[in-house]
DOVEXSE-42856 format. One record per residue (C-alpha): x, y, z. Coordinates in steps of 0.1 Angstrom, whole numbers, padded with zeros to 4 digits, always signed. Layout:
# DOVEXSE-42856
XYZ
...
END
This chain:
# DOVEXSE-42856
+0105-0187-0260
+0127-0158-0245
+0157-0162-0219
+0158-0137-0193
+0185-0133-0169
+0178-0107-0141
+0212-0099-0121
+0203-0087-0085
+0177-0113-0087
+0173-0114-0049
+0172-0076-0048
+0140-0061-0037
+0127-0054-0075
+0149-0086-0085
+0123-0111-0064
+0095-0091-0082
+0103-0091-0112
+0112-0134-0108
+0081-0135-0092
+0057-0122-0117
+0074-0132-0150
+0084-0169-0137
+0045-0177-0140
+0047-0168-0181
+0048-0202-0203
+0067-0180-0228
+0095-0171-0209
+0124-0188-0189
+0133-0167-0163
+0171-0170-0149
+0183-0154-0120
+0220-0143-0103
+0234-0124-0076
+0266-0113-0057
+0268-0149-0048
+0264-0166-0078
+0298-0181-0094
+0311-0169-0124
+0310-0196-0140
+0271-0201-0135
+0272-0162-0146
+0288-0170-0178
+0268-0197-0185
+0232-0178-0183
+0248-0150-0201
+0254-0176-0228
+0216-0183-0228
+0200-0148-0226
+0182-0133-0249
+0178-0106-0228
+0190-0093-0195
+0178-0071-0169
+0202-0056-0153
+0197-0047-0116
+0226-0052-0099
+0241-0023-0080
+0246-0011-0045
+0228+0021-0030
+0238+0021+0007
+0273+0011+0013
+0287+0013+0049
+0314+0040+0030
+0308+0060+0002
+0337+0053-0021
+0321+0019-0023
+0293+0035-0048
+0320+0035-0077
+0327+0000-0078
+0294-0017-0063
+0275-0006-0095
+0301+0006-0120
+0326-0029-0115
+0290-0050-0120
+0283-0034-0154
+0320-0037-0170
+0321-0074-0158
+0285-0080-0179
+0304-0058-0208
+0335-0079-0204
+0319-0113-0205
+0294-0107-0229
+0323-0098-0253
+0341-0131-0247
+0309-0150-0253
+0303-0133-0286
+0266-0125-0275
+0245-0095-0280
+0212-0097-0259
+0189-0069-0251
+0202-0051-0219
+0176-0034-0195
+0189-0014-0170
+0177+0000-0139
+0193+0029-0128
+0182+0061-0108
+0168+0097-0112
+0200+0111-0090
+0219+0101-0118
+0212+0134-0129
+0229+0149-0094
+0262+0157-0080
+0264+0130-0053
+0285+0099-0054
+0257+0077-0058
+0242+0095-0086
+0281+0099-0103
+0281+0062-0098
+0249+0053-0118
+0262+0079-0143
+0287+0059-0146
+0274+0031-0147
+0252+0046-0177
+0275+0054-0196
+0292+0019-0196
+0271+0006-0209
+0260+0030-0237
+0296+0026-0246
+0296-0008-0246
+0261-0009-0270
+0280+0016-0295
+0305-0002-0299
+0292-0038-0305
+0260-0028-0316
+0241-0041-0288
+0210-0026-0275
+0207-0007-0241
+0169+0007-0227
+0179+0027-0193
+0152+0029-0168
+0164+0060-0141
+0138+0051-0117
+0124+0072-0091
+0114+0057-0058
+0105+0023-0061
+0077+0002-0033
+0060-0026-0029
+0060-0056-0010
+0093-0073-0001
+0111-0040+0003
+0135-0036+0029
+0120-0011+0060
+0143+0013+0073
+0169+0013+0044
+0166+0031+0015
+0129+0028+0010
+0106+0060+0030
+0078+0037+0019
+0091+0004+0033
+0104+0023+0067
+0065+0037+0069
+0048+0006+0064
+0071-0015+0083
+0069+0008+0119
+0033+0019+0118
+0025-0021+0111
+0045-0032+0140
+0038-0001+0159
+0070+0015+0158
+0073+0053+0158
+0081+0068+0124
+0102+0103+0119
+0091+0132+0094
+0118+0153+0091
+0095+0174+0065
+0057+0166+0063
+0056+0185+0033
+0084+0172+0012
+0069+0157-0018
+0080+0120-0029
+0073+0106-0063
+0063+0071-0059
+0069+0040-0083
+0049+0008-0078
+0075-0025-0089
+0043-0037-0105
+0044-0006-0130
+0085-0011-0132
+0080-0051-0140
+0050-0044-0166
+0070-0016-0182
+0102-0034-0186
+0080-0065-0199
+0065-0044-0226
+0100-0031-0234
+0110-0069-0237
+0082-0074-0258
+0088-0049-0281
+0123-0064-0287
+0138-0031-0273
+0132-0015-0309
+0140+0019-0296
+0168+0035-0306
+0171+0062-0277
+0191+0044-0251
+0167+0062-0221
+0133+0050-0217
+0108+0083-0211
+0107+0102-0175
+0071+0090-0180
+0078+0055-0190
+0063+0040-0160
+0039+0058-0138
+0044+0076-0107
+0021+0088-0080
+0034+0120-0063
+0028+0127-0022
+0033+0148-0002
+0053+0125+0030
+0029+0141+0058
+0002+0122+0035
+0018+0090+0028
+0022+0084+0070
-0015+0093+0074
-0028+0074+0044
-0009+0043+0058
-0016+0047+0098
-0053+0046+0084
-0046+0015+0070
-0032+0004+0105
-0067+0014+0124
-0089-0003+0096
-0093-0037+0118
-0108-0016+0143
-0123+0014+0123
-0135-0010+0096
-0133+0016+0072
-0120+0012+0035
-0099+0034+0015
-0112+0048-0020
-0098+0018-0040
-0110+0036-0073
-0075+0051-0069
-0048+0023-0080
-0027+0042-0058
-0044+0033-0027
-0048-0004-0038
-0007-0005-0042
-0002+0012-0013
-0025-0012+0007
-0015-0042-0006
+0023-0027+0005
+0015-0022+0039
-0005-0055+0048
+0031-0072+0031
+0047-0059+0065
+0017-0071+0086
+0027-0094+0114
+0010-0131+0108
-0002-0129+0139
-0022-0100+0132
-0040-0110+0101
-0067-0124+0119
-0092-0100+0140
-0126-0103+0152
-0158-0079+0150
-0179-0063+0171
-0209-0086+0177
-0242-0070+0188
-0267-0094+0204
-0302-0094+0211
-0329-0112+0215
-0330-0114+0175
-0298-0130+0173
-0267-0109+0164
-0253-0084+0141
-0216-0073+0132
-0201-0047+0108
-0176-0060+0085
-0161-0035+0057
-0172+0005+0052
-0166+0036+0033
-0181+0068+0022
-0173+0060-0012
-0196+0025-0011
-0215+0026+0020
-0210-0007+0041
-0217-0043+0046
-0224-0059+0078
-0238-0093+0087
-0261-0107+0110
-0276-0140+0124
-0314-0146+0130
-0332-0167+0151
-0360-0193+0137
-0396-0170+0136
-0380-0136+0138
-0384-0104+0119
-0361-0075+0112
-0363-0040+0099
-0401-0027+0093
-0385+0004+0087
-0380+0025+0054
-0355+0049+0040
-0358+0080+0015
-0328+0080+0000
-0306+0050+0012
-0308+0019-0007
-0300-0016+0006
-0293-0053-0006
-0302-0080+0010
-0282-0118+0006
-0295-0147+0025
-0260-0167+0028
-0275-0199+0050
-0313-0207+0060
-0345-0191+0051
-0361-0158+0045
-0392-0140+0035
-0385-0106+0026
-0418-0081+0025
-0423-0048+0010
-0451-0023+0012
-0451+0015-0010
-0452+0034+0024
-0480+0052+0007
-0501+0023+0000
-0520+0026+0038
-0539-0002+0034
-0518-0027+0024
-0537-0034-0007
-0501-0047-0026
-0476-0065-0002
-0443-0075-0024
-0428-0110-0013
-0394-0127-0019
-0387-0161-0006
-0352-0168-0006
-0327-0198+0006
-0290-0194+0014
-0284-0222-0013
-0297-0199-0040
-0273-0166-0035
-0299-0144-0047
-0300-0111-0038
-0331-0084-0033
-0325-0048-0037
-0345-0025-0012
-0355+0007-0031
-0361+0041-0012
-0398+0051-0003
-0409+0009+0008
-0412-0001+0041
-0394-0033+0043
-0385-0067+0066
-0368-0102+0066
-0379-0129+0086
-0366-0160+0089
-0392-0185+0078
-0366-0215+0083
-0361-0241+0111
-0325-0235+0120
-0303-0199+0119
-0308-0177+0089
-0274-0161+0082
-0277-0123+0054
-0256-0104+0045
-0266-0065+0044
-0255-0038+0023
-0260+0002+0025
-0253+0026+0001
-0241+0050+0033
-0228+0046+0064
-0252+0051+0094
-0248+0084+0107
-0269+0087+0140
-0272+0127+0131
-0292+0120+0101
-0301+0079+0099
-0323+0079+0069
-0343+0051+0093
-0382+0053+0098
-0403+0028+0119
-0429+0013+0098
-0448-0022+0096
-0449-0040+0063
-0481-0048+0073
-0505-0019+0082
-0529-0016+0113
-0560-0031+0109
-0589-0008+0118
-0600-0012+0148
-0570-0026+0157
END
């Protein structure tokens, strides 16, 4: 069982990082802050096995507050792990503009080299994390974070400013920062280079003109019903970023229904990358589709009631081999439609059959893939 003590803990990467490890059985996770009294600090620090150091400021009201807002928080740690005679593991988050000529960046070079010192001289160990521009959820908007600010306006419909659309940004996920600095605990910090990699935790690269776009199309997906390409675990963090800053009141939305004398029929979810899924609701005795495709495929899940589903090779004119499926909501079995059969459902119950359809593309009116054709053929003379 490890001790960890994250200071900053109700930072932005502070309530992550407590978040995520606080549900491991092998670790006890401790947490303080600018409010929390010394003597509560000493006492943790007495516990820790390892601590992960966040605390620091990065936006003061005046600049000459950089020096001691995240220098004067890593001499006190040096200082009072000293008096306590205790030599934990010491992550630390710092920043890529360590390497620049600003005061924040002298400050977290500072701050750097504090604790180096510190480790040299007692022979603790230090991992230094200089990380580039942290997001996710529970990031303060319009702060330090382009990311937050983004997600935050566009959600609430607030205008956003670009001063560059072409300036690139290279993104960090606190997911990636949290697993990398749990592998580094882990490993027992056995590393003897005091700074993690420049590729120690992976970082997605955009352009800002593409950020705003990629997340004002997650805005319009309630009424576009379109899907990014989740393949990219980019997207997925991105996503799940922006629907953080979501107003409750707008997690709920409703669908376009189309009626008719069948019953009803309403997208839910599309994209180019997996076609889409819609739903529909069918009356007692009625029959849908007779119709076949050449190249779009289809599956077909009755969720409540009844259905017969019908096939015919749409070169088998006479009907001499009609494919059946009888399926029930209770069962969750699904029936795949191949290309090149003409195809229907019908619901063979008593009460509403509920399905839900999916396509392998979306409908595009120029070039449906949709051809009129009974599942069961004329009858001559007919």
């Amino acid at each position: 069982m490890k001790t960890i003590l994250i200071t900053g803990a109700k930072g932005f990467v502070g309530r992550n990082l407590s978040a995520m490890w606080s549900a491991r059985s092998d670790w006890t996770i401790l947490g303080a802050d600018l409010d929390t009294p010394q003597s509560e600090r000493e006492a943790m620090l007495a516990r820790a096995d390892v601590v992960v150091h966040l605390a620091g400021v990065n936006r003061p009201n005046d600049p000459a507050e950089f020096e001691p807002g995240n220098v004067g928080p890593a001499e006190e740690l040096c200082r009072t792990l000293d008096t306590l005679g205790r030599r934990p593991l010491v992550l630390v988050s710092s920043s890529i503009q360590a390497d620049l000529d600003n005061p924040y960046g002298r400050a977290k070079r500072r701050m750097e080299e504090t604790l180096i010192r510190w480790a040299e001289r007692s022979g603790a160990r230090v991992r230094i994390y200089r990380l580039k521009n942290v997001f996710g959820k529970w990031c303060r908007p319009n702060y330090n974070s382009v990311v937050a600010t983004f997600c935050h306006n566009i959600a609430c419909d607030l205008p956003i400013t670009i001063s560059d659309p072409a300036r690139v940004v290279d993104l960090v996920h606190v997911d990636d920062v949290a697993a990398a600095f749990a592998a580094e605990i882990e490993a027992d910090g056995l590393s003897p280079e005091p700074y993690a990699p420049a590729d120690a935790i992976p970082s997605t690269p955009i352009r800002l003109g593409e950020l705003a776009g990629r997340i004002q199309f997650f805005r319009q997906m309630q009424q576009s019903l379109r899907v990014p390409d989740f393949s990219q675990r980019f997207n997925q963090q991105l996503y799940a970023t922006f629907l953080s800053y979501v107003p409750a009141e707008r997690w709920e939305y409703g669908l376009e229904i189309k009626a008719d004398q069948r019953g009803n029929l309403a997208e839910f979810i599309k994209s180019p990358w997996f076609g889409q899924i819609f739903v529909s609701r069918t009356l007692p005795g009625i029959t849908r589709g007779n119709h076949y495709h050449h190249t779009k495929t289809e599956k077909f899940l009755v969720l409540s009631g009844e259905g017969l589903i019908r096939f015919r090779h749409i070169e088998d004119v006479r009907g001499g081999r009609i494919v059946e499926h009888r399926v029930r909501g209770e069962e969750y079995r699904v029936v795949e439609i191949p290309p090149g059969w003409t195809h229907s459902i019908t619901n063979v119950g008593s009460g509403e059959m509920i399905t839900l359809f999916w396509s392998s593309e979306l409908f595009d009116p120029d070039r449906p893939d949709t051809y009129f054709l009974p599942v069961d053929p004329p009858q001559p003379g007919a």
